[in-house]
C-alpha positions in Angstrom: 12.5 23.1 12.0 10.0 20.7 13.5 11.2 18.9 16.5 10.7 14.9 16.2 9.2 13.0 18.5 11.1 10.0 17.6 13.5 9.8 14.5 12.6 7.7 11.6 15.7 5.7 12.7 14.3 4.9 16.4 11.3 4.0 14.8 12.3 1.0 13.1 15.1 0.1 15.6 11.9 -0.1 18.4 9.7 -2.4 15.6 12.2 -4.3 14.2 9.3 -6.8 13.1 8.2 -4.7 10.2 7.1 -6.1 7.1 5.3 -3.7 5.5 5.5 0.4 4.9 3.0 2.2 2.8 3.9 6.1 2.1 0.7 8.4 1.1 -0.3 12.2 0.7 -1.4 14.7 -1.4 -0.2 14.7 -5.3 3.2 15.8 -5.7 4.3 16.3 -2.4 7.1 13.5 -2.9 5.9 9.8 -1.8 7.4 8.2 -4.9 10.7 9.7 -3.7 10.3 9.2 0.1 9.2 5.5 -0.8 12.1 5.2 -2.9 14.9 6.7 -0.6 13.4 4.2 2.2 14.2 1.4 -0.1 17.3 2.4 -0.9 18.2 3.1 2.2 17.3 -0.8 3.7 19.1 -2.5 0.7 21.8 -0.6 1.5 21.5 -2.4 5.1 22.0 -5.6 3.4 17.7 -6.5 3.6 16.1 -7.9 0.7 13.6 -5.3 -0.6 10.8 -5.2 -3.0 9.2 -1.5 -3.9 5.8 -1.7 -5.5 4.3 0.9 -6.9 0.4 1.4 -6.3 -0.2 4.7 -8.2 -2.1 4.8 -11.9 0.7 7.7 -13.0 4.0 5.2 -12.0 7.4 7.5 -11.3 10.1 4.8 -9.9 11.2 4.1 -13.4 11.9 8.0 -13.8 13.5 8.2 -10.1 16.0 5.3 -10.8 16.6 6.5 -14.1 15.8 2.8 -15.6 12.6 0.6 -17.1 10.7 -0.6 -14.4 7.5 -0.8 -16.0 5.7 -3.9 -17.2 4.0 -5.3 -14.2 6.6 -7.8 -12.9 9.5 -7.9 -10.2 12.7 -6.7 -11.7 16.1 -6.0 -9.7 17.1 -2.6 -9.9 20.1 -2.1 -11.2 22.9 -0.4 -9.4 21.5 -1.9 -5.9 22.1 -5.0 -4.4 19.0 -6.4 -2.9 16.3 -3.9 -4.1 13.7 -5.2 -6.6 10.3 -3.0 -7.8 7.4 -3.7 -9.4 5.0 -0.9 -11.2 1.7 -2.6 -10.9 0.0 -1.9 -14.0 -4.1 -1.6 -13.3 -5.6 -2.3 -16.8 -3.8 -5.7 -16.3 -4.9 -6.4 -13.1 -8.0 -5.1 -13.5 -8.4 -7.7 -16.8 -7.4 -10.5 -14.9 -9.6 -9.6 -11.9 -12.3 -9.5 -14.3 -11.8 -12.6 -15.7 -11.8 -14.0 -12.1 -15.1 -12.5 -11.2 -16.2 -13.9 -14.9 -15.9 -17.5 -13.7 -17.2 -17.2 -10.1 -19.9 -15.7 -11.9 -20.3 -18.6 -14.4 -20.0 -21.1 -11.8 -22.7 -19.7 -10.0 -25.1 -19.9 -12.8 -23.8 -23.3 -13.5 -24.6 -24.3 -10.4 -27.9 -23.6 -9.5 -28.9 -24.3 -13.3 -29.7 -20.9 -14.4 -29.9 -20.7 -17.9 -28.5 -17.3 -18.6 -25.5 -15.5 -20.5 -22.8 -14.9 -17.4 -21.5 -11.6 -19.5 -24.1 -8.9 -18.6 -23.5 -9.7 -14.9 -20.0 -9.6 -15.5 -19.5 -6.2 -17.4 -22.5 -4.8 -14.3 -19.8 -5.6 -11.9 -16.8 -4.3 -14.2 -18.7 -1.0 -14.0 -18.6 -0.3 -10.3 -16.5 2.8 -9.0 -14.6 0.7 -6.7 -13.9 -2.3 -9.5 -10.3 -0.6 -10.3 -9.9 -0.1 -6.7 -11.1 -3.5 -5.6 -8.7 -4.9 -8.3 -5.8 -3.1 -7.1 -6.4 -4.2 -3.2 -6.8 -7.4 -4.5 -3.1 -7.6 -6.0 -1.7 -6.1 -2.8 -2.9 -8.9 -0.7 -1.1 -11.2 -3.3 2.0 -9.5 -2.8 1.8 -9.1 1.0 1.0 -13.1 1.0 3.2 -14.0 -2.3 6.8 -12.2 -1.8 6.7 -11.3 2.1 9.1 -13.2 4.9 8.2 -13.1 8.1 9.9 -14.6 11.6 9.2 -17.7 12.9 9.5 -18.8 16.3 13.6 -20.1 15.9 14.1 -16.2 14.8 14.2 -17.3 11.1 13.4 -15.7 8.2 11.0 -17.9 6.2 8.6 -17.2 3.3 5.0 -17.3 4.0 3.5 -19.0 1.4 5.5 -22.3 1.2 5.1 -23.2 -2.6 6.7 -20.1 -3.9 9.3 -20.4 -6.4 10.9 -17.2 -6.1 12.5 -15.8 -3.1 10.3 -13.9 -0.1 11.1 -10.1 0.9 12.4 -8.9 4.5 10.3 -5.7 3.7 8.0 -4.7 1.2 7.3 -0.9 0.1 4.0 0.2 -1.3 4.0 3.8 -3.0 0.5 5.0 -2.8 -1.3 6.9 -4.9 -2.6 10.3 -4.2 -5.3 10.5 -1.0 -8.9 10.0 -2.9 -7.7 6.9 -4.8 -5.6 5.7 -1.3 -8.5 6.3 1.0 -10.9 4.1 -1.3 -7.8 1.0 -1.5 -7.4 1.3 2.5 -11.2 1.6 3.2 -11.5 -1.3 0.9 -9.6 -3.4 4.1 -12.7 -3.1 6.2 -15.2 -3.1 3.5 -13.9 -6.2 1.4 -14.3 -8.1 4.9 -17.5 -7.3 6.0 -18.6 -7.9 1.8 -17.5 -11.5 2.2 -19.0 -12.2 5.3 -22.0 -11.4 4.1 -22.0 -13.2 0.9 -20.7 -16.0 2.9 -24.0 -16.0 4.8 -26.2 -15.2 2.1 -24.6 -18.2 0.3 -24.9 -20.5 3.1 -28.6 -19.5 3.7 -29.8 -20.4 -0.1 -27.8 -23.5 0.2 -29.8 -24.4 3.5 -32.9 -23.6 2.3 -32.0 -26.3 -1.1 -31.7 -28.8 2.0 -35.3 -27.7 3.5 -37.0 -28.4 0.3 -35.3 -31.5 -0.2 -36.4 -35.1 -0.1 -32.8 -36.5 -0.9 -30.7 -35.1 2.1 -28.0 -36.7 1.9 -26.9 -36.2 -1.4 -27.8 -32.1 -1.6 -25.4 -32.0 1.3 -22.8 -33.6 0.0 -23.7 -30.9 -3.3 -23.0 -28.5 -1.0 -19.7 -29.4 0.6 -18.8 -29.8 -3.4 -20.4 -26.0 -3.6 -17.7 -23.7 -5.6 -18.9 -20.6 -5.1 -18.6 -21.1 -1.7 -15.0 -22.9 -1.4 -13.9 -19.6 -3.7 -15.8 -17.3 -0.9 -14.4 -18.8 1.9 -10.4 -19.2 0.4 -11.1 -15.5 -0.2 -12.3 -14.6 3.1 -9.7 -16.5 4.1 -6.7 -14.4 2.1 -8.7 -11.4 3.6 -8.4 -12.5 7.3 -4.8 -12.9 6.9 -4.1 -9.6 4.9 -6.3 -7.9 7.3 -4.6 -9.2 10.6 -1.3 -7.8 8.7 -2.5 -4.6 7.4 -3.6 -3.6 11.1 -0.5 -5.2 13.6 1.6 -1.9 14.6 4.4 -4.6 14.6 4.5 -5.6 11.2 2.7 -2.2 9.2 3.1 1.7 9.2 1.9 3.9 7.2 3.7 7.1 6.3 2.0 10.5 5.3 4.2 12.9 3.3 3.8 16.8 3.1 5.5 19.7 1.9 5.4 22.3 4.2 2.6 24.4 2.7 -0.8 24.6 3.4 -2.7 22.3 1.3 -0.1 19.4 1.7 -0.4 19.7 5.7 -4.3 19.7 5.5 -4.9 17.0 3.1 -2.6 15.1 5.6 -4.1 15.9 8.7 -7.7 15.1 7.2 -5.8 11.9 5.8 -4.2 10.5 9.1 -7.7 10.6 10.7 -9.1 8.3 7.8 -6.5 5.8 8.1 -7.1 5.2 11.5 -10.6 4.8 11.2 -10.1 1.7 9.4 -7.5 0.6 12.5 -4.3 0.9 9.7 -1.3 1.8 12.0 0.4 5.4 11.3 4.3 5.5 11.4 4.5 8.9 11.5 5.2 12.7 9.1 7.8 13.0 6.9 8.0 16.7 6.0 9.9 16.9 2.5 11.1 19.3 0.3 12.3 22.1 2.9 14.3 24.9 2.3 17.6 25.3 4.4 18.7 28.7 5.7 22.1 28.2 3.7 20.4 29.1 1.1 19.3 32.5 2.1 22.9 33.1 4.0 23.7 32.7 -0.1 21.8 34.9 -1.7 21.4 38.1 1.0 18.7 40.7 -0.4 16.8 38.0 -2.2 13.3 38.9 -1.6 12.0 35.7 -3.5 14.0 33.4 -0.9 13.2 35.5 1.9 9.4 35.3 1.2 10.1 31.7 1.0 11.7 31.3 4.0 9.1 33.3 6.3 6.1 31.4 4.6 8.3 28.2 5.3 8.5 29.1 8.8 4.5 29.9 9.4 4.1 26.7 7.9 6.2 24.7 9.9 4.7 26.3 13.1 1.5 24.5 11.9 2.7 21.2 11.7 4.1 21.4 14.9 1.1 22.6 16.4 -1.0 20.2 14.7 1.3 17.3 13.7 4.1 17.7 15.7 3.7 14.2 17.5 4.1 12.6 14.5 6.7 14.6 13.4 9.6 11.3 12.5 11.7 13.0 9.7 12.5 16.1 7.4 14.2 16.0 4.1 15.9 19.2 2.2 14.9 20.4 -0.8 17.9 19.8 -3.7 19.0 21.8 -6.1 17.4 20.1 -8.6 14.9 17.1 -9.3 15.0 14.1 -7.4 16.4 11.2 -10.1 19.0 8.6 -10.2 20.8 7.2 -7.4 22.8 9.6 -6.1 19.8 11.9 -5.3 18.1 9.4 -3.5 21.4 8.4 -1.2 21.5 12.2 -0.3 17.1 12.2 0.7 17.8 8.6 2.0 21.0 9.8 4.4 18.8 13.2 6.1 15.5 10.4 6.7 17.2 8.3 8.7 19.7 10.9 10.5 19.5 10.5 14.2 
């Protein structure tokens, strides 16, 4: 057993101002379950929780054992206060394109261009990081949409005043697996310095429009009217304020998940050291899926389980050595797979354990 530094529990006593958890790791090492036992576990505490899933392959509907999918909030049935949301990409990624369709449009329009706006739109639909972009782009509008957050009185109050439905004490992304992760939290410090850039470039072609004209006046008042630039700036804008969330230790932490084997524990290492490169806090290491010695006390003279057990325990030495500062939680492997609500009191009650 890895000693914790600090229990999941202390954790979130000490940063009681969280808004936002991510969970992440190698494939099936068990964020979808960790993710899910964490929001069980706070809408058990009487918080108001929404659970979105991130990942292409979506599991929560399997793991509470009821539809989930579609795209859109829905309560989850069976727990007071929990709500999830599978995002679903190809819809996102549709109405992303269509978004970049008009800026595109408008941006011929306006500098009368007489060309067809759909080449340049399917070029940018093709880019690797499109999907990716598409997806970061939807978890900004649920970290600015559904989230609550403190004001100075000590109330809860939503952040974006002219929402309809009710804001979120704590919202609970499930990541997918590290290479698509890495690209959607390197995409918090690359969308920034993007915009800023096409802010500039935008600003110095509308400048130079002044330069070469006679009329003044009137081309500056075209440019306060410019929409390619409002749209750039409300963007940059959205960004700033995701950003400033995304990176506060008091408000985000990001969980890495492993199994104690060798491949999980290196993935997560390498992964840790990513994630801070783009300034996103780290929680801490949730080891999952370990076998307790009950189970060899059962079944004396197995050589299977005794294997198990001594490859367990090299592997553990690692991620003390290595990871043992971050060490918050463990979980026990169950009998059988992780599904339906009952299973995920039982992972839920050994997280938060002092």
């Amino acid at each position: 057993m890895v000693t914790p530094m600090s229990s999941l529990q202390s954790i979130f006593q000490n940063r009681r101002g969280l808004r936002f958890l991510f969970t992440g790791g190698k494939g099936g090492v068990g964020k979808t379950v960790i993710a899910s036992a964490m929001a069980y576990h706070f809408s058990e505490q009487g918080k108001k929780i929404l659970l979105a899933s991130l990942n292409p392959v979506h599991s929560l509907s399997s793991v509470f054992q009821q539809e989930l999918s579609g795209g859109s909030v829905k309560p989850v049935a069976g727990v007071p206060n929990l709500y999830a949301i599978e995002v679903e990409i190809q819809e996102v990624v549709q109405r992303y394109r269509e978004n970049i369709g008009k800026r595109v449009r408008d941006f011929l329009k306006w500098s009368d261009i007489p060309l067809d706006a759909k080449p340049f739109v399917d070029i940018a639909a093709t880019n690797p990081a499109f999907e990716e972009s598409a997806m970061f782009d939807k978890m900004i509008d649920l970290m600015l949409t559904w989230s609550r957050e403190v004001n100075s009185t000590g109330r809860n109050e939503s952040r974006d005043s002219g929402q309809t439905a009710p804001a979120f004490d704590l919202i609970i992304f499930d990541t997918a697996a590290v290479a698509n992760a890495i690209r959607l939290i390197g995409l918090s410090k690359i969308y920034g310095l993007w915009l800023q850039r096409m802010i500039e470039s935008r600003k110095e072609a509308l400048s130079l429009r002044v330069q070469l004209s006679f009329r003044k006046e009137k081309i500056m008042e075209e440019v306060r009217k410019d929409p390619l630039l409002a749209d750039l700036l409300d963007m940059n804008e959205r960004y700033i304020r995701a950003r400033a969330l995304l990176t506060d230790p008091q408000i985000t932490a990001f969980f890495f998940v492993t199994l104690p084997l060798a491949l999980p524990i290196a993935v997560v290492t390498r992964f840790i050291q990513m994630v801070q490169q783009y300034d996103i806090p780290v929680g801490g290491v949730i080891v999952n899926g370990m076998m307790d010695e009950s189970i060899l006390m059962q079944n004396p003279g197995d050589e299977y389980l005794q294997n198990r057990w001594e490859e367990q325990k090299r592997y553990l030495g690692i991620i003390q050595r290595d990871l043992g500062h971050l060490v918050c939680a463990h979980t026990s492997l169950l009998p059988g797979e992780v599904v339906g609500l009952e299973a995920l009191a039982t992972i839920a009650s050994s997280l938060f354990s002092p």
